[in-house]
Z-matrix of the N, CA and C atoms (Angstrom, degrees):
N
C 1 1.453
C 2 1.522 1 109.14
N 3 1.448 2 111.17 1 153.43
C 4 1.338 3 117.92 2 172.64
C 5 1.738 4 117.70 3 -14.48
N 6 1.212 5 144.26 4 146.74
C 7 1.084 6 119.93 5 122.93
C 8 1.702 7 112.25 6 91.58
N 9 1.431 8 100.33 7 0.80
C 10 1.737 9 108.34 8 -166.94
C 11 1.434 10 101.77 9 -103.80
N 12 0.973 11 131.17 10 110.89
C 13 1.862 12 120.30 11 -176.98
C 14 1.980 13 99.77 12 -88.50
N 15 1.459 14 89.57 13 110.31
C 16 2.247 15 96.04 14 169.00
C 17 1.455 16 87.19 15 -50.59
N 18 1.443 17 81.76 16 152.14
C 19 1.474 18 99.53 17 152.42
C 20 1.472 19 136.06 18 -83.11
N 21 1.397 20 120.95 19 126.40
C 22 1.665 21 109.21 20 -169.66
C 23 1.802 22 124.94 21 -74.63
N 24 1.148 23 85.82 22 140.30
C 25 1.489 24 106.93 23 -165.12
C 26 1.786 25 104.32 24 -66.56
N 27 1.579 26 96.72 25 137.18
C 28 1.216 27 104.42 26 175.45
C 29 2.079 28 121.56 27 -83.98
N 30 1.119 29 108.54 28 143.34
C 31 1.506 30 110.56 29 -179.69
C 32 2.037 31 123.05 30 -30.57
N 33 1.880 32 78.67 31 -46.36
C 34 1.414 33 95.51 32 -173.03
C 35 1.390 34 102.98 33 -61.45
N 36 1.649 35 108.15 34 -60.51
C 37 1.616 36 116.65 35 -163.04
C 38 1.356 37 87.99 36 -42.19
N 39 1.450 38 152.76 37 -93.99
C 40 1.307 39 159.88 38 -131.55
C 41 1.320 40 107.52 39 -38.48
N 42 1.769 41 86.93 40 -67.66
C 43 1.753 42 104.81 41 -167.00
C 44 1.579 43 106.33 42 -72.31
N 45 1.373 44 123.91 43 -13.39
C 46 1.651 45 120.86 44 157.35
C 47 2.000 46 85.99 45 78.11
N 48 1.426 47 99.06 46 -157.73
C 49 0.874 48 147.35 47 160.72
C 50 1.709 49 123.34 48 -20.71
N 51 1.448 50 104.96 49 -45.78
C 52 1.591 51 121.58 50 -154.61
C 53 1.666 52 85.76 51 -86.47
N 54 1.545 53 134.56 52 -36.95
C 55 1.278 54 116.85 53 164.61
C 56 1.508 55 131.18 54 -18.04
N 57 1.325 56 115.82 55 -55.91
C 58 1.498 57 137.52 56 -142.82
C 59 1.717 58 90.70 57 -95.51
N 60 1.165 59 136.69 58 -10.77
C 61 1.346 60 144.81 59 -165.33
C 62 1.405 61 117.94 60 -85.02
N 63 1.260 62 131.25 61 124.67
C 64 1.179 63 145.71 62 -135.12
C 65 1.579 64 109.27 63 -129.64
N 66 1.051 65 113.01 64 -3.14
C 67 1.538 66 131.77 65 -173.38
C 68 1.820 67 132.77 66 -143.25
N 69 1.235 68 98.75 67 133.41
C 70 1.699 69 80.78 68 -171.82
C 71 1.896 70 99.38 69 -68.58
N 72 1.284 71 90.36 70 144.01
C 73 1.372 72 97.18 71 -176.31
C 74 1.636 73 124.04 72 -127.38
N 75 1.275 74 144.04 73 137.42
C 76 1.675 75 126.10 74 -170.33
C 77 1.927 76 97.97 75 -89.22
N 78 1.223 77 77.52 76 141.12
C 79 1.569 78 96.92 77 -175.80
C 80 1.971 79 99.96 78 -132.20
N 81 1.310 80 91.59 79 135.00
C 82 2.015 81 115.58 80 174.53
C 83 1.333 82 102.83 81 -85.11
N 84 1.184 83 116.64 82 126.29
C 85 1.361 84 119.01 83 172.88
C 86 1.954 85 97.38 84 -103.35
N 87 1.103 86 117.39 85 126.34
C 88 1.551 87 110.85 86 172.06
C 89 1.657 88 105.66 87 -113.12
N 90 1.148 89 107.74 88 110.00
C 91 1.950 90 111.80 89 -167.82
C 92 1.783 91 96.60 90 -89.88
N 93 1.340 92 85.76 91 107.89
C 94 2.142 93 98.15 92 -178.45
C 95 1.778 94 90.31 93 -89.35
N 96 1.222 95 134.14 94 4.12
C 97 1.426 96 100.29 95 165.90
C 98 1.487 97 82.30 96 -125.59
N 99 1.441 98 103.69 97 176.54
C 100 1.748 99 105.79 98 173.51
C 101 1.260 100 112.22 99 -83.19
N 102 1.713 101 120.71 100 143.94
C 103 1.909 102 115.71 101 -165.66
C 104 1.451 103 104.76 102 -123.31
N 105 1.103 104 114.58 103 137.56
C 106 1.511 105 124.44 104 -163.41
C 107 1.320 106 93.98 105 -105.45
N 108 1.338 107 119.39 106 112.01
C 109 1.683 108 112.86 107 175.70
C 110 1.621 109 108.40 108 -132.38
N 111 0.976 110 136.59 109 113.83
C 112 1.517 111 151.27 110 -166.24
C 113 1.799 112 108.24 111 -101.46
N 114 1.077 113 92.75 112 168.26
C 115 1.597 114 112.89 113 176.48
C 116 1.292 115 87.74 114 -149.60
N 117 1.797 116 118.07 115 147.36
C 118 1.540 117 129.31 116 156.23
C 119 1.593 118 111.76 117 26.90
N 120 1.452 119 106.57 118 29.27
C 121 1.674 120 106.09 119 160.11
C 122 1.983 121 116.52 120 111.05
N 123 2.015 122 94.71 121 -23.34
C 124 1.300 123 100.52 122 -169.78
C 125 2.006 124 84.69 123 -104.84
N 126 1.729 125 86.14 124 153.29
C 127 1.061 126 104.07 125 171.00
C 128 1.567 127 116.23 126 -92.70
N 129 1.785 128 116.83 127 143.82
C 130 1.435 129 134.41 128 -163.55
C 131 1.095 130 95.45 129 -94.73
N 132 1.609 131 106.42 130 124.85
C 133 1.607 132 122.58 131 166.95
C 134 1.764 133 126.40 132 -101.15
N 135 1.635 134 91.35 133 7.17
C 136 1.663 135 128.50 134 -171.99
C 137 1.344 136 94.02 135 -143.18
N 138 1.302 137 106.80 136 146.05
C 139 1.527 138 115.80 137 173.52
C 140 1.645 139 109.72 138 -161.14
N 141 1.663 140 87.73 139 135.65
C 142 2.033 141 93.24 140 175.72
C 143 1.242 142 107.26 141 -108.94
N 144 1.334 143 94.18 142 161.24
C 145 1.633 144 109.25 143 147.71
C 146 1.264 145 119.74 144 -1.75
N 147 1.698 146 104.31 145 -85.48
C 148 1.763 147 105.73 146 -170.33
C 149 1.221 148 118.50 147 -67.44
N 150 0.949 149 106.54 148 -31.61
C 151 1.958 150 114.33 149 177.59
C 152 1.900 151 107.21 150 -72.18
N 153 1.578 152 117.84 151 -26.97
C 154 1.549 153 99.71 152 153.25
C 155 1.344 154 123.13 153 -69.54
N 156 1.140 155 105.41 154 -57.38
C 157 1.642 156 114.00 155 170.91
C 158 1.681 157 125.85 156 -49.53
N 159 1.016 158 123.39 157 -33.84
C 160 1.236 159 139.25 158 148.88
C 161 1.831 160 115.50 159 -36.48
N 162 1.366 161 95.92 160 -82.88
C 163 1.506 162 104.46 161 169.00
C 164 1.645 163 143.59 162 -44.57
N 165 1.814 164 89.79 163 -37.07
C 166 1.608 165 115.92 164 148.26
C 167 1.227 166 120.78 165 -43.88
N 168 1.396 167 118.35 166 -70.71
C 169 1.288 168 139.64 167 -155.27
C 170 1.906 169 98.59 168 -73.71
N 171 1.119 170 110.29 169 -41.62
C 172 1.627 171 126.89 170 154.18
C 173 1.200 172 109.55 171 -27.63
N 174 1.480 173 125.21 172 -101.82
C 175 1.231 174 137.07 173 143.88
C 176 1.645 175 120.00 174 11.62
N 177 1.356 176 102.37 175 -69.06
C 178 1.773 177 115.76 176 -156.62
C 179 2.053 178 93.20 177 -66.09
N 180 1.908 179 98.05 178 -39.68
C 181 1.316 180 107.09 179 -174.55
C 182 1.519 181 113.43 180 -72.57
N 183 0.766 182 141.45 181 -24.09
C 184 1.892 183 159.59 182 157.25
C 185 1.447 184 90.60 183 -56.03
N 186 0.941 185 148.77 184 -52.52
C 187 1.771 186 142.68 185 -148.97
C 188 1.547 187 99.53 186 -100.93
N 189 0.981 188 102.17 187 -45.29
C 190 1.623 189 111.50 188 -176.73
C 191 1.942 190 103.85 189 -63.92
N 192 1.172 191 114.52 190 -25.11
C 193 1.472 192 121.78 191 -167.57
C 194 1.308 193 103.71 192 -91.63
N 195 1.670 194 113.21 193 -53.06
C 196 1.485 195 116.17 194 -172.57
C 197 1.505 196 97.64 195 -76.93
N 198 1.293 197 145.96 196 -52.37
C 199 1.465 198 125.91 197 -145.70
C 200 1.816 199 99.98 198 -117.09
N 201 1.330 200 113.15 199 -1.01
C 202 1.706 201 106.09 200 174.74
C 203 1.361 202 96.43 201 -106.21
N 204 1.633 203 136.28 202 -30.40
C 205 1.758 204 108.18 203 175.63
C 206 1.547 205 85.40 204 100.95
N 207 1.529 206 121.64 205 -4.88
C 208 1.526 207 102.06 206 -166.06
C 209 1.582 208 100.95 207 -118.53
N 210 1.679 209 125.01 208 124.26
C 211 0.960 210 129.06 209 -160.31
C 212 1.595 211 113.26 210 -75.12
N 213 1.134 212 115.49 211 128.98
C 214 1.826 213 115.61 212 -175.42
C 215 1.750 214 105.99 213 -46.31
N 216 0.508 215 122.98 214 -32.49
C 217 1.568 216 122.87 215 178.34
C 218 1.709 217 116.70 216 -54.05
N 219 0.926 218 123.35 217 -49.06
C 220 0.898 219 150.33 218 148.75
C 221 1.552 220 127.59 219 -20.32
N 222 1.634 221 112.16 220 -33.51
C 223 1.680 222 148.73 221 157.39
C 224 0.847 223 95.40 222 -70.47
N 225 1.467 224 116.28 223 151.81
C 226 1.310 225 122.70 224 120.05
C 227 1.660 226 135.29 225 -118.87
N 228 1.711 227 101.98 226 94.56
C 229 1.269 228 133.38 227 -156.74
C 230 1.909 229 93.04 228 -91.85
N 231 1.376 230 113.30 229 -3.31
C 232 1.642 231 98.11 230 163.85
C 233 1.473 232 129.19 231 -101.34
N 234 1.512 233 104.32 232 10.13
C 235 1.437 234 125.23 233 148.08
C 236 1.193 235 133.40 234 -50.53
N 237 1.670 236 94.73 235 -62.61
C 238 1.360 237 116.11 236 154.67
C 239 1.696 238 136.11 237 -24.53
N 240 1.385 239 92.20 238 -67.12
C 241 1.726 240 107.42 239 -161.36
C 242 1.781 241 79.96 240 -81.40
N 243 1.354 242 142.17 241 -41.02
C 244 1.348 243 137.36 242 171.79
C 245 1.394 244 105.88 243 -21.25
N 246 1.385 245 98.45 244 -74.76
C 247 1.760 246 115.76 245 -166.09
C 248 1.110 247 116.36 246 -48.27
N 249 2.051 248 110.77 247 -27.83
C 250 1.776 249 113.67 248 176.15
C 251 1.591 250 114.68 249 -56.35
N 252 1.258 251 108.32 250 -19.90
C 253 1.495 252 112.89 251 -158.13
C 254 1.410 253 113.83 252 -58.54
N 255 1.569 254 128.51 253 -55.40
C 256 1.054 255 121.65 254 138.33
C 257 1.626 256 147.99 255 -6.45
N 258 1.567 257 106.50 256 -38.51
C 259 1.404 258 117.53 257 -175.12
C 260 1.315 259 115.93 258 -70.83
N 261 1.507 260 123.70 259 111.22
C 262 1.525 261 113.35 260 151.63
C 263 1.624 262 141.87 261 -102.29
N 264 0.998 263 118.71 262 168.39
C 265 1.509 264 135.44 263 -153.62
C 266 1.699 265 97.48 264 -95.36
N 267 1.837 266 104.19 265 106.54
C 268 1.647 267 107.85 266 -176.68
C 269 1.971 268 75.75 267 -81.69
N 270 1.759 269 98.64 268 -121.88
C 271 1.462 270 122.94 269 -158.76
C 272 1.024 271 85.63 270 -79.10
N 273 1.634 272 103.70 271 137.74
C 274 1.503 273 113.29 272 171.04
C 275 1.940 274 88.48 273 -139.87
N 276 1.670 275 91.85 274 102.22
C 277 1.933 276 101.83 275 166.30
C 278 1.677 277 91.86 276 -109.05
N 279 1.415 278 97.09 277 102.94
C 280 1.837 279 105.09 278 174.46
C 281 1.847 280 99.73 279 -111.73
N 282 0.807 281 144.55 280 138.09
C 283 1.566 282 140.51 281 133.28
C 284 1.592 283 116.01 282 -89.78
N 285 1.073 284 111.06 283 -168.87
C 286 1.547 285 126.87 284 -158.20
C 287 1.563 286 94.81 285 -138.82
N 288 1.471 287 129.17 286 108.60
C 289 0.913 288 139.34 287 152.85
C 290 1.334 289 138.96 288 -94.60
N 291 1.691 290 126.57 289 134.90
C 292 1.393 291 120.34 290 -172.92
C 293 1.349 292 104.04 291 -145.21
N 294 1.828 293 109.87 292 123.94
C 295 1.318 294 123.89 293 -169.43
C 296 1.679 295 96.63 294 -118.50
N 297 1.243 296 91.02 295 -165.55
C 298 1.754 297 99.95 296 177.01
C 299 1.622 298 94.07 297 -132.87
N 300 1.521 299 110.91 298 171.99
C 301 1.278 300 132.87 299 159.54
C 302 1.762 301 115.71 300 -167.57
N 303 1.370 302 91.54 301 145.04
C 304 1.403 303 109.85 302 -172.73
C 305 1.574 304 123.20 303 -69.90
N 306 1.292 305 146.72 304 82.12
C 307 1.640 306 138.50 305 -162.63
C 308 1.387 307 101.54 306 -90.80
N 309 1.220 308 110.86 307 111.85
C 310 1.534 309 130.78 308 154.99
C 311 1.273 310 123.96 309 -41.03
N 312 1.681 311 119.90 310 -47.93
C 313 1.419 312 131.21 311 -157.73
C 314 2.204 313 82.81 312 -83.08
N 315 1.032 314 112.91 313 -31.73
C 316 1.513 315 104.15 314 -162.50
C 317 1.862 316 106.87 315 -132.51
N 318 1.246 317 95.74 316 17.14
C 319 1.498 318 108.20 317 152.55
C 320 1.333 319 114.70 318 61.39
N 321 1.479 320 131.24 319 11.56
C 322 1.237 321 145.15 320 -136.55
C 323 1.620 322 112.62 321 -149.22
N 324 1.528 323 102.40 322 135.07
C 325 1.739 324 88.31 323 163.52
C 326 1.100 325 119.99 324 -84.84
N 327 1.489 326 124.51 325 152.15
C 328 0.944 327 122.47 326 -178.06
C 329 1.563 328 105.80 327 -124.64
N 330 1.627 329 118.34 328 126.60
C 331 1.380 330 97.60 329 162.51
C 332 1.706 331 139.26 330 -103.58
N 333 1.062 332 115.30 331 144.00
C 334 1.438 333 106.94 332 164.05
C 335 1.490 334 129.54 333 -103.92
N 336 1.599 335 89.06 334 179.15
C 337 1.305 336 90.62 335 174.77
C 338 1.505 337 120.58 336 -163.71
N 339 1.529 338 121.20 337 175.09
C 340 1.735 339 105.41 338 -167.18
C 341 1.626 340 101.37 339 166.72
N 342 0.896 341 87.85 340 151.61
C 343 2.011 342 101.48 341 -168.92
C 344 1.914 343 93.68 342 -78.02
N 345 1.621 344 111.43 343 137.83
C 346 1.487 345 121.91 344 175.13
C 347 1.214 346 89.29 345 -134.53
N 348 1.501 347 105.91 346 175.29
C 349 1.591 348 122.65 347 -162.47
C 350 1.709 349 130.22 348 105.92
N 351 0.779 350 116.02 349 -152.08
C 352 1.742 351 116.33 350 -162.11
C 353 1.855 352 94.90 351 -119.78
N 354 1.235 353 123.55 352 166.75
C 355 1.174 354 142.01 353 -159.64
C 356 1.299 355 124.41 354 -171.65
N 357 1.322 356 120.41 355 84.59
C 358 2.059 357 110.77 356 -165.97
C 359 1.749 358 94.79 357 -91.82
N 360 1.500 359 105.60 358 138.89
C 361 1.463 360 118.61 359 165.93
C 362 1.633 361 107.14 360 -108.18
N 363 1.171 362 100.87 361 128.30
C 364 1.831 363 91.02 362 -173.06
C 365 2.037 364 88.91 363 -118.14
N 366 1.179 365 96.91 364 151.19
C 367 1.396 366 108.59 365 173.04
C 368 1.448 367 110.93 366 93.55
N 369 1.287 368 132.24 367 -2.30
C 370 1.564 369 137.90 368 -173.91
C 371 1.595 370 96.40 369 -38.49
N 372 1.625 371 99.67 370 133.06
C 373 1.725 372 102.96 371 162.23
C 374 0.907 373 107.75 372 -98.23
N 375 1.492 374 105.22 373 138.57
C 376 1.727 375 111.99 374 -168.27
C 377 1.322 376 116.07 375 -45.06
N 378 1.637 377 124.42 376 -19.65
C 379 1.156 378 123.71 377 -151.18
C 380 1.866 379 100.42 378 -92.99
N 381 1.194 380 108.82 379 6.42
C 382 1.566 381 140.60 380 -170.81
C 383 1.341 382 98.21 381 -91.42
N 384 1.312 383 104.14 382 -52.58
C 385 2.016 384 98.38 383 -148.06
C 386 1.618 385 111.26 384 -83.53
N 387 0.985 386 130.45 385 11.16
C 388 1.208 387 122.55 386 152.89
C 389 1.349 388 133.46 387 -91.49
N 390 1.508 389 108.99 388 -26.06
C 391 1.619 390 113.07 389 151.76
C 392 1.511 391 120.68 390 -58.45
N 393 1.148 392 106.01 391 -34.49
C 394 1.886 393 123.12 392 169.40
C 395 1.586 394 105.85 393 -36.20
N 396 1.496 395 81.14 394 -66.63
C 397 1.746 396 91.52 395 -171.04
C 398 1.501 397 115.71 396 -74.04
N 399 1.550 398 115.89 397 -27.83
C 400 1.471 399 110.97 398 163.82
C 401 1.441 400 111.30 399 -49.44
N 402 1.406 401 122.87 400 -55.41
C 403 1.142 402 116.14 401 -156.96
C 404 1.530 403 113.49 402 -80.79
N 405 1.148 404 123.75 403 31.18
C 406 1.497 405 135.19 404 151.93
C 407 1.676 406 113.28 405 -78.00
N 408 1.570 407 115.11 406 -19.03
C 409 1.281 408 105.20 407 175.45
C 410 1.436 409 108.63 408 -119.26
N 411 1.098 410 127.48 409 7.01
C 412 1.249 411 143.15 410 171.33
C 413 1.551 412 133.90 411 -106.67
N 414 1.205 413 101.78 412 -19.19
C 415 1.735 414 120.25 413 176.78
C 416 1.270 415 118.93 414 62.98
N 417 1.902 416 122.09 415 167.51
C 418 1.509 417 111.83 416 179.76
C 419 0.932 418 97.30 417 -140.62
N 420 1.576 419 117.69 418 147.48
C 421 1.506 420 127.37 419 159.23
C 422 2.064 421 85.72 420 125.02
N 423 1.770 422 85.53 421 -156.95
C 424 1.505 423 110.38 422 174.49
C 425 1.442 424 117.07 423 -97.93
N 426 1.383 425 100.50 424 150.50
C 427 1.630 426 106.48 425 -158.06
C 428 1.335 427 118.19 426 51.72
N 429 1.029 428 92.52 427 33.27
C 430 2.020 429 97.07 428 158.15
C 431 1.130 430 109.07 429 -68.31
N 432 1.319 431 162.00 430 -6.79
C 433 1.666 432 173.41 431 141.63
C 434 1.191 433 85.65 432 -36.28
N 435 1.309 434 120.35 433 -76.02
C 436 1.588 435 131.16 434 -168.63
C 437 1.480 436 132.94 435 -35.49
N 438 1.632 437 95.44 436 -18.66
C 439 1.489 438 105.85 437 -163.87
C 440 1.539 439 101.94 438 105.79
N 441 0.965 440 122.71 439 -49.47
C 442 1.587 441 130.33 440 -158.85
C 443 1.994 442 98.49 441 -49.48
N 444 1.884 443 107.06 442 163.87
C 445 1.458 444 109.33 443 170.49
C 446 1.587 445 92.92 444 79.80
N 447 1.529 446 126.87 445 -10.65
C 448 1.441 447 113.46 446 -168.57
C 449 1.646 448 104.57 447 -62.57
N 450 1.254 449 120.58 448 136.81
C 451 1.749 450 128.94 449 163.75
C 452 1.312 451 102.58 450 -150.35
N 453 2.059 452 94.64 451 -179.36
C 454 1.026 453 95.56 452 -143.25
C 455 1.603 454 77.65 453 -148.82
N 456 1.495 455 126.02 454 134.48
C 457 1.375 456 145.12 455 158.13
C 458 1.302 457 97.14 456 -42.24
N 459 1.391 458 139.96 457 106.00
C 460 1.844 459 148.21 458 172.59
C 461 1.271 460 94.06 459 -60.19
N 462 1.709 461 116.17 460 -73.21
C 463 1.322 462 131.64 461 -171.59
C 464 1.432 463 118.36 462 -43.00
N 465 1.263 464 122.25 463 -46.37
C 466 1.610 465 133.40 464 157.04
C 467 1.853 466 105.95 465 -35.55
N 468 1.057 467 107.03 466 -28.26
C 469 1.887 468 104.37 467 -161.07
C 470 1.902 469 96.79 468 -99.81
N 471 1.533 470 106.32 469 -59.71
C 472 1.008 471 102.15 470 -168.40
C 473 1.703 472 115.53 471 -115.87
N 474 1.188 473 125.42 472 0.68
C 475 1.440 474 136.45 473 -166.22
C 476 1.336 475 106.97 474 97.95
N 477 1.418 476 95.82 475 169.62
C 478 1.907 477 105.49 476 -170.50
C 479 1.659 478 84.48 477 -88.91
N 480 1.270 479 138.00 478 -55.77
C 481 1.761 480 116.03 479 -173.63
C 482 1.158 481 117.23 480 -56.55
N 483 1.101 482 122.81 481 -40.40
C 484 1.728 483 109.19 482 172.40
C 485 1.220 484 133.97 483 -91.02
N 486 1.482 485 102.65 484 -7.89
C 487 2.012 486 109.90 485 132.26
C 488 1.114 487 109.80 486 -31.22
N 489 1.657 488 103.85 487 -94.80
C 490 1.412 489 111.44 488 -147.74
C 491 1.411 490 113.08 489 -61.56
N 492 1.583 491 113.55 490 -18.61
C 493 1.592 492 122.68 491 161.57
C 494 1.533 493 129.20 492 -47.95
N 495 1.570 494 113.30 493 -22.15
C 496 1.203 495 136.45 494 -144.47
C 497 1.316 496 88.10 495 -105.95
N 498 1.652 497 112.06 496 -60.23
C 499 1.547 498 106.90 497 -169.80
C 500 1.796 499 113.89 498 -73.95
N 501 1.310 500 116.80 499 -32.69
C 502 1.338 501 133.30 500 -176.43
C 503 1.227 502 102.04 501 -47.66
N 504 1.361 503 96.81 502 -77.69
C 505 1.582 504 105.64 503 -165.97
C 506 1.762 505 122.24 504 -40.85
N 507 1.277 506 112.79 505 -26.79
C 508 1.504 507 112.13 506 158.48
C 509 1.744 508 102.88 507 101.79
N 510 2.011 509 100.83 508 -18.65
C 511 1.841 510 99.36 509 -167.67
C 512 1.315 511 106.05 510 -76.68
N 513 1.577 512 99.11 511 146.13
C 514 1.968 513 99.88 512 165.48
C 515 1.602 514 106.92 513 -92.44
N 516 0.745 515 98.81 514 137.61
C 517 1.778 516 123.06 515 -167.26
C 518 1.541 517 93.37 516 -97.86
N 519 1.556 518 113.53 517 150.92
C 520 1.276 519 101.78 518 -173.70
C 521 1.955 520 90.05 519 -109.73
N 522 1.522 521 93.22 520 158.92
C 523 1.824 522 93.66 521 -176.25
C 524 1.541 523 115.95 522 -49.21
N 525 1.202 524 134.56 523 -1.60
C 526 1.258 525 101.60 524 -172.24
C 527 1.832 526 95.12 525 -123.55
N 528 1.657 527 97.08 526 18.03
C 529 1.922 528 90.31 527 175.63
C 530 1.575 529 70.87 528 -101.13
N 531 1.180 530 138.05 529 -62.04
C 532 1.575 531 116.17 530 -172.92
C 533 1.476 532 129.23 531 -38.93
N 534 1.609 533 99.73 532 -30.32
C 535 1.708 534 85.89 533 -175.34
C 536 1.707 535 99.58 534 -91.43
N 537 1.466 536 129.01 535 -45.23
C 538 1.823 537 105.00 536 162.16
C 539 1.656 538 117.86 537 -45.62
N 540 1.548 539 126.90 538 -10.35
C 541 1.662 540 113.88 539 -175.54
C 542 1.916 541 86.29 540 -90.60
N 543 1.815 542 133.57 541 -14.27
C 544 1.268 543 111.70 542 -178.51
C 545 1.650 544 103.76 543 117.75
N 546 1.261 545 101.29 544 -34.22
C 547 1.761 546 112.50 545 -170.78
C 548 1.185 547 119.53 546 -42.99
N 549 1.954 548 97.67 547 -53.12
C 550 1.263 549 106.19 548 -174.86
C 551 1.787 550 113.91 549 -106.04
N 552 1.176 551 112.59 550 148.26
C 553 1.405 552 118.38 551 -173.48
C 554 1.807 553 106.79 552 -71.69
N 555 1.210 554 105.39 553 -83.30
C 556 1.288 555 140.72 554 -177.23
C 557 1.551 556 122.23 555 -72.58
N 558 1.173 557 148.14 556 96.97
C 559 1.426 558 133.24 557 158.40
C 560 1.270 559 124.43 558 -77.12
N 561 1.471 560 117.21 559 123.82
C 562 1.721 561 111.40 560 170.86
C 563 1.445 562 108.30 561 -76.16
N 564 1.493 563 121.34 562 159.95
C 565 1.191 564 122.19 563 156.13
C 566 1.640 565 134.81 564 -62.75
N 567 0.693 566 108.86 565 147.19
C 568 1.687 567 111.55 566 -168.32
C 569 1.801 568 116.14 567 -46.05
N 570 1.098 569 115.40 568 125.64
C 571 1.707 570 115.05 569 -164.84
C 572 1.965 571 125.61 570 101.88
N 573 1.230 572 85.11 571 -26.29
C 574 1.517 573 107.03 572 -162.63
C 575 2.356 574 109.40 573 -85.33
C-alpha cells in the first residue's frame, strides 16, 4: 500500500543456507521462466557454469549501480567470474521456449523466447553459492525486468540426490507426484 516502506532484507535471509557451506558443492538450477542468455549477440543453446555466473554477477553489478549509488568498479566482481572457471556442467535438460505477449506502450505482440528446464553445476566454490541463491530473486540473462531467467535452487527444495535423480532418470512425473516430492508449489485444477 501507498506509503508503507518493506522492510530491508538481510544478506543472510537471501543467501539462506549456502553461507554456512564449507565445500564446493553441485547445485540444479531449474529456470521456471524461460532465460535468454547470449554471448557476442547469439543466443546459447548450451550453457556453463561461467557463462551463468558471469551473467549473474552482470545482473547483481547493474542493480548494485542503478539502485545502491555504488559504482561497479568499486567490486571486485572479477574474482567472482575467476572462481566460475572451475565449474562444470553435470545434466543439462534445457528446451527452448516461445510464448507471446501483448505490449500496450507499442500496441503489438511481441514474442519471446528462452531456454527452461533443469541445469546441474557441479564444483561450485563456496564463495559462489550465495550469489546462486541470490539470484533466485533477482534473475539471469536478458529481460530479467520481465520476470524472465527466473529459477530456482532444486537441491534447496528436494536435496541434491533426488535432484540429480530427478533429472537422470529421464521419467516425467506427473504434477501432483512433483508437488508431494516438494518441486511443485501450487497445483491447478485439471483443464486450467
Amino acid at each position: 500500500r501507498c506509503g508503507h516502506v518493506a522492510p530491508e532484507l538481510d544478506g543472510d535471509v537471501l543467501a539462506g543456507d549456502w553461507s554456512i557451506v564449507r565445500q564446493p558443492q553441485d547445485v540444479t538450477l531449474r529456470f521456471l521462466t524461460p532465460a535468454v542468455i547470449e554471448r557476442k549477440g547469439c543466443r546459447l543453446a548450451v550453457l556453463t557454469g561461467q557463462t551463468i555466473v558471469n551473467r549473474l554477477v552482470r545482473r547483481l553489478a547493474g542493480l548494485v549501480d542503478r539502485y545502491c549509488g555504488v559504482a561497479t568498479a568499486d567490486y571486485h566482481f572479477k574474482s567472482l567470474t575467476q572462481a566460475a572457471d572451475g565449474i562444470t556442467c553435470g545434466a543439462q535438460e534445457l528446451r527452448y521456449c516461445t510464448w507471446e505477449r501483448y505490449s500496450n506502450r507499442q500496441q503489438q505482440r511481441l514474442t519471446l523466447s528462452g531456454l527452461m528446464g533443469c541445469l546441474t553445476l557441479c564444483n561450485v566454490p563456496t564463495e559462489l553459492l550465495p550469489y546462486l541463491a541470490v539470484g533466485q530473486w533477482i534473475h539471469v540473462g536478458r529481460r530479467a525486468c520481465f520476470g524472465m531467467g527466473a529459477y530456482q535452487l532444486l537441491a534447496r527444495r528436494i536435496g541434491m540426490q533426488a535432484a540429480e535423480k530427478l533429472i537422470l532418470s529421464g521419467e516425467l512425473l506427473a504434477a501432483k507426484k512433483l508437488h508431494e516430492m516438494g518441486v511443485v508449489d501450487v497445483l491447478a485444477p485439471d483443464g486450467q
